[in-house]
C-alpha positions in Angstrom: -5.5 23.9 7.6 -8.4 21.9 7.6 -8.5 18.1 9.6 -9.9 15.0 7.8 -11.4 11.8 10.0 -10.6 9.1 7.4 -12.5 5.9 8.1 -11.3 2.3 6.8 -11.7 -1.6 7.3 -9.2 -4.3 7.9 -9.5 -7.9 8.0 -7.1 -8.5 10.5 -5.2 -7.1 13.2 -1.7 -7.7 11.6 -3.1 -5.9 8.4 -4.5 -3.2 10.7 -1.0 -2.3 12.5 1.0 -2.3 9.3 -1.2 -0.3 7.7 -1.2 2.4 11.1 2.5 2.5 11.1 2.8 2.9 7.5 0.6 6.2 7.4 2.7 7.6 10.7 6.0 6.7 9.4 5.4 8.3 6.2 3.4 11.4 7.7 0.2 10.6 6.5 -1.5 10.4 9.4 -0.8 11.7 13.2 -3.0 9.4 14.7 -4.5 6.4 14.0 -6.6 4.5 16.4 -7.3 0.9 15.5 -10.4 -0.2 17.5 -12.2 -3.4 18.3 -13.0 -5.9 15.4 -16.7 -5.6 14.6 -19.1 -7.5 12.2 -19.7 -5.7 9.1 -22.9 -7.0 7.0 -22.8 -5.8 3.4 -23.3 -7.1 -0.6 -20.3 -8.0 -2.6 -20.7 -9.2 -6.1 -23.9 -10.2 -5.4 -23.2 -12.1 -2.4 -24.5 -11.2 1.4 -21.1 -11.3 3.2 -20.8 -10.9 7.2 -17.1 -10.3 8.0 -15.0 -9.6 11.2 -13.0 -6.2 10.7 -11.2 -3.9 11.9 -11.7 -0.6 11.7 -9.4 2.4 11.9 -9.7 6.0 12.7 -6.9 8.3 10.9 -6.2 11.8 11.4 -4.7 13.7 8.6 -5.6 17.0 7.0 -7.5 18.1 3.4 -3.4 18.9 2.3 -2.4 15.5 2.9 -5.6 13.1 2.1 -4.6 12.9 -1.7 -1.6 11.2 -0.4 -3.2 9.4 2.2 -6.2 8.2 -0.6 -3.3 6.4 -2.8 -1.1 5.4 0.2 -4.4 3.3 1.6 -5.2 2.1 -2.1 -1.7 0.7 -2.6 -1.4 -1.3 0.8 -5.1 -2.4 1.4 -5.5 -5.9 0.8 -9.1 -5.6 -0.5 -10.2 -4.9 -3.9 -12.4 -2.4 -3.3 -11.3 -0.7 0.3 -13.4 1.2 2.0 -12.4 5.1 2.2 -14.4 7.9 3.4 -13.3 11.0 4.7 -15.3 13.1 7.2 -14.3 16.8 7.8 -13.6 17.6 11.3 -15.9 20.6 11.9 -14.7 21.7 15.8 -12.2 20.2 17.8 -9.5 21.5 20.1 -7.3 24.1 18.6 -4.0 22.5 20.1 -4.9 19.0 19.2 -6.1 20.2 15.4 -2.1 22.2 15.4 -0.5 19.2 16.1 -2.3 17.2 13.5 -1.3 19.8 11.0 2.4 19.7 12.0 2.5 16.0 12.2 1.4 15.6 8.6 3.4 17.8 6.7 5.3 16.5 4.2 
């Protein structure tokens, strides 16, 4: 089973958490770390935006990211949320188990 690092934005803390315990509860994630708001610089409609976020890491796996993907859609408060998924080449092979056993539906 392959693991997934799944990478998205917040705009607040409170939005960050419920979103986190959402994708646990619902085994869509084993882990997700919520980490230190940063200051994203970026276009939207045409507009140079600089925002406080917070990011989040989420660990799921290929099996469960379709989930995941519409789970993240339907509670992100943004229009257009960021989502990207990174494949997790190496890691260690108990940690990578228990990733796959937390996320099974």
């Amino acid at each position: 089973m392959s693991t997934l690092l799944v990478l998205t934005n917040l705009p607040d803390r409170a939005a960050a958490e419920r979103l986190a315990d959402m994708l646990v509860a619902k085994n869509l994630a084993a882990c997700v770390n919520l980490l230190a708001p940063c200051r994203s610089v970026y276009r939207w409609k045409g507009a140079l935006q600089h925002d406080e976020e917070h990011p989040l890491l989420i660990k799921t796996t290929a099996e469960r990211y379709g989930a995941l993907e519409e789970a993240l859609r339907a509670a992100h408060p943004y229009e257009l949320p960021e989502i990207i998924a990174v494949p997790v080449e190496r890691g260690l092979p108990a940690y990578l188990d228990w990733v796959a056993t937390e996320t099974k539906a």
